[in-house]
N, C-alpha and C positions, 0 to 999 in steps of 0.2 A: 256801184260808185267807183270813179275811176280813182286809181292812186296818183296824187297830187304830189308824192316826193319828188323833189329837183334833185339832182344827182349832178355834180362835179366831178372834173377831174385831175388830182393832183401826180405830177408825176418827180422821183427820184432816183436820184442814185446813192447807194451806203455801203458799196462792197457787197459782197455777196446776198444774193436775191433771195435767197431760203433763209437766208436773217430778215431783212429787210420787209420781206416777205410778211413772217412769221409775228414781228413787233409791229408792223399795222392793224394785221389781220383784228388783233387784239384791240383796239383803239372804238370806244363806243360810237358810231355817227357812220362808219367806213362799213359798205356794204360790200364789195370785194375788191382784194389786188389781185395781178396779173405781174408776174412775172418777166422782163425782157429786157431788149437789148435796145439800146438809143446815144443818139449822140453822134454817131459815124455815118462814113462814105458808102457803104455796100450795101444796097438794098435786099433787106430778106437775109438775114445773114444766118449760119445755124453756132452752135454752140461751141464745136469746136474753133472756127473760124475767129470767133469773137476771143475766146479764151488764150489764144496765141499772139491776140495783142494786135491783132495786123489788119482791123476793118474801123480799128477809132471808134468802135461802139464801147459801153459799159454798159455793166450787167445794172439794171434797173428797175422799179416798179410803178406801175400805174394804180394809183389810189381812187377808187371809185369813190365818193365819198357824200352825205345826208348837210349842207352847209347850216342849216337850220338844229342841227345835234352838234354838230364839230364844223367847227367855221377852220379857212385853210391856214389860216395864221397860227390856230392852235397844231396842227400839222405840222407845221415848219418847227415852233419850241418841240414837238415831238419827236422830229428828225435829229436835229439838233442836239439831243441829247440820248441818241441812240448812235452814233457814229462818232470818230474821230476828225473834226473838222480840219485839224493844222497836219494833214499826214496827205501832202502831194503826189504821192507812189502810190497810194493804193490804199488799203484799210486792212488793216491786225495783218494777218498769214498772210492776207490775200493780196501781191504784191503784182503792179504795175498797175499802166492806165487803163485797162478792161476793167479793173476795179475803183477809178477814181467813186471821190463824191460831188458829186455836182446837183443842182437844182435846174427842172426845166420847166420855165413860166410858161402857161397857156394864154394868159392875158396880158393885157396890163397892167389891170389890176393884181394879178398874180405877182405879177415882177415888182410893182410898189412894194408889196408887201414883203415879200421874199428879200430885197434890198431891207428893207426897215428892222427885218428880225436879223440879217446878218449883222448890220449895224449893231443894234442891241446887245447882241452876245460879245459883240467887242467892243464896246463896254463896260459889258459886266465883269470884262477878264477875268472870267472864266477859265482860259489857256493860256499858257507865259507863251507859247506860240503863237505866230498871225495865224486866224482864218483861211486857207487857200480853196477853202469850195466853191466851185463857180458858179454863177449863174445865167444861164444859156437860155436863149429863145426854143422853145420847143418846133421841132420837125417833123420826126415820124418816129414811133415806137413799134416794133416787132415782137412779139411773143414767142416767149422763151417754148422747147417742144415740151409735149404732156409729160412728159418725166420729171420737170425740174417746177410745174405746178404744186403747189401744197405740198412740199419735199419734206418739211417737217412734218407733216400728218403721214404722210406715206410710207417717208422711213424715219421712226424718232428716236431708234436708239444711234443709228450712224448719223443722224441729226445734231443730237442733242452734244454727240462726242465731239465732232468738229467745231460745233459752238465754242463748247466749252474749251479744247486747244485751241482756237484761233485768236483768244483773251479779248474778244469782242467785251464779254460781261464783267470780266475783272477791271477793264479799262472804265468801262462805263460807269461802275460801284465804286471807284476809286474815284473819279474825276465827280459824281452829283451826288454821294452820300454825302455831306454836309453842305449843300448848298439847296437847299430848299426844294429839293425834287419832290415832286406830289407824286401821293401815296399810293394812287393808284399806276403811276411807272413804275415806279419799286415794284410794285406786284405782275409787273410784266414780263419781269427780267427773269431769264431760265435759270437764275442763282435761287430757286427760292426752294420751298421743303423739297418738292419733288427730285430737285437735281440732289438736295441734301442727301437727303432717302439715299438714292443711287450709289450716291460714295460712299453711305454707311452703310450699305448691300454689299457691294461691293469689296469694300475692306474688312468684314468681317468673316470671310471667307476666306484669309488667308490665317496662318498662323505659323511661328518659328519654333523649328522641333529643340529639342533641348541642346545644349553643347554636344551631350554625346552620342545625341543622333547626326548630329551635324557629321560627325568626325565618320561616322561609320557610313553614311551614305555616298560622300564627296573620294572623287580622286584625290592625291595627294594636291594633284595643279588646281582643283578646283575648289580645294581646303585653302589653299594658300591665296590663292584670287579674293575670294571671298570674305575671308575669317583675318590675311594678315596681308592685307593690299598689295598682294602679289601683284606680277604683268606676264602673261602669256608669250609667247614670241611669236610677233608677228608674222600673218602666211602661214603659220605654223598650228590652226587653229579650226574648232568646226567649223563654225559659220561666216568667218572672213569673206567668203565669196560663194555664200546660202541665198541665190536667186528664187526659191519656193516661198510662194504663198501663205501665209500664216501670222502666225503673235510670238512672240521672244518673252517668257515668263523668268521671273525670280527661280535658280533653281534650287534654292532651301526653302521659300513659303511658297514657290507657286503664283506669287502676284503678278499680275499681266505690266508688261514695263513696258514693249516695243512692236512696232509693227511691220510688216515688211513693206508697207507702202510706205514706209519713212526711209526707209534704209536705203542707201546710195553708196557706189564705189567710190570710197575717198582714196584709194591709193596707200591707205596706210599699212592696208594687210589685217584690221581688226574690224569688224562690225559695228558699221558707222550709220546713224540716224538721224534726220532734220530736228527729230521732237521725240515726246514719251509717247507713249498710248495712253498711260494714267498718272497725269502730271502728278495725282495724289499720292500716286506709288512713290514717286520719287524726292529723294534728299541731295540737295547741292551743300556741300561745304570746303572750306577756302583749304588748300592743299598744299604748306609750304615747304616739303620734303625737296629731297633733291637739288636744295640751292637756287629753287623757281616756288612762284607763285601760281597753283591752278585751280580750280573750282573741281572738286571731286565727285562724283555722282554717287551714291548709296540707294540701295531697295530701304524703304518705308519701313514693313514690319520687318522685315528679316534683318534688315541693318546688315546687309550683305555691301561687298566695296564691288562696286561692278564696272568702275572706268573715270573717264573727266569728260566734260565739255568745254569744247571751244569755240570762239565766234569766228573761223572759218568756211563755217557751211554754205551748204548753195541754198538758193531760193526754196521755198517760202522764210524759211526761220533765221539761215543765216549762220542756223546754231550746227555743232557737229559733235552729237553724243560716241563717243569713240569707248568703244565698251569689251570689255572682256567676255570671249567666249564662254571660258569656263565660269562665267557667274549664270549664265542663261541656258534655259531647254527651252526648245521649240517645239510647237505646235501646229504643225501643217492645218491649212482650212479645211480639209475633210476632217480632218479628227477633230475639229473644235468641241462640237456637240457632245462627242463620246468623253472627251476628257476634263469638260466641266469648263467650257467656255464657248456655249453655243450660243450667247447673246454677243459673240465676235465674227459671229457666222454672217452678217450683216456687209461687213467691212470691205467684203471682198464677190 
């Protein structure tokens, strides 16, 4: 007997394609996504091309989809409440128009519809922002190469970790946890035990030695950084200008705090970062010493004083964790494994 399934196909854009990806996949009635690029001038375009901003494509998915199990309209409230509609630049981290969101109708009945639910959500204001997602007649979709296919199954812990820093999920739980989001979204969202788990693996695995270990193990500079918010002198330091590969740890508990693929020359002379490795590791509080106002950075369990940040940074975050050496030991990526952070070995 032949299979009589009709198969549709819905195609979007929501920033990054290994999210987007990964929250359809999930959707009952969706037989597979595909991964790509659409939107833009350049036929065939590959990855890097797209990512630099300069072919007008975004990164997008093509929704195969059962309309008799999930009709496309339920699709749309489904997008819609996975993305950031009112953010014109781009989505969470992922910053310009390779990562706009846009909608691209194959019908027109696609496009009725797709108009009806943007309407609707503005509306229900939802966002004290306008809506700026567009909605584009469909032209030609490209696929993305086999590497960046099922990116979350392939690789889920450097998956799961960019998720999680690129505040895709916190935005999303913040913006429909009291607004009637059905239970089975809630259940899709990577905030759920699993990632729990991780963070409670994770942080139990550090711990802060006692005062008088503290004193005995630390230089005098890196007593003083740590223990009574000392500052190093700029230039003057390890890893001010530490180009090698690796993770930047707490150095009284050990917690993983920074990465070198964050870390950028800020010119200041101290080891400067877009973001954490483990936002959990980290404590921000408001720092008014000095006769200025600044947001202070702290380690989690150690309550080590490791620096400030500022919203001078460059792209993606903006942000610029300007951190003391002497609060940090580094990790070279060959030693991750041997030194008890081989699920960092991912990263790089």
């Amino acid at each position: 007997m032949m299979d009589d399934i009709k198969t549709e196909i819905a195609t979007f854009a929501g920033g990054c394609f290994w999210c987007t990806e990964a929250d359809f996949e999930k959707v009952k009635g969706v037989q597979k996504v595909i991964s790509g690029y659409t939107g833009g001038h350049k036929p065939d375009p590959a990855y890097k091309e797209v990512s630099m901003g300069g072919t007008g494509h975004t990164e997008a998915i093509q929704v195969y989809f059962d309309p008799k199990v999930v009709t496309y309209t339920e699709l749309l409230d489904y997008f819609w409440r996975h993305i950031n509609p009112t953010d014109a630049d781009g989505q969470f981290v992922d910053r310009g128009n390779q990562y706009r969101s846009e909608i691209f109708y194959h019908t027109d009945k696609q496009k009725m519809e797709a108009t009806s639910s943007k309407k609707a959500l503005e509306a229900d204001m939802v966002f004290e922002k306008p809506i700026v997602t567009r909605i584009t007649k469909f032209e030609a979709f490209y696929p993305a190469e086999t590497y960046h296919q099922d990116y979350y199954k392939k690789n889920p812990i450097r998956y799961k970790y960019y998720r999680w820093n690129s505040g895709r999920d916190q935005f999303i739980e913040n913006t429909w946890k009291n607004k009637h989001m059905k239970q089975e979204e809630i259940k899709t969202l990577p905030m759920d035990k699993e990632m729990d788990k991780m963070k409670e693996d994770t942080m139990s695995s550090w711990t802060r030695p006692s005062n008088a270990e503290i004193k005995k193990k630390l230089t005098p500079m890196q007593y003083k950084i740590t223990q009574h918010e000392g500052t190093e002198p700029p230039f003057q330091n390890a890893f001010w200008d530490n180009k090698e590969e690796g993770i930047y740890v707490d150095i009284v508990s050990g917690e993983p705090l920074f990465s070198s693929k964050d870390k950028f020359k800020s010119g200041t002379g101290w080891p400067s970062f877009t973001r954490p490795l483990e936002p959990e590791h980290i404590v921000e509080k408001t720092d008014k010493s000095l006769f200025m106002t600044r947001t202070e950075v702290r380690s989690k369990i150690a309550d080590s004083h490791l620096g400030h940040v500022f919203d001078d940074g460059p792209v993606p975050t903006g942000l610029r964790y300007c951190i003391n050496s002497g609060a940090l030991k580094f990790i070279p990526k060959d030693k991750l494994t041997e030194a008890g952070y081989g699920k960092y070995a991912t990263l790089f």
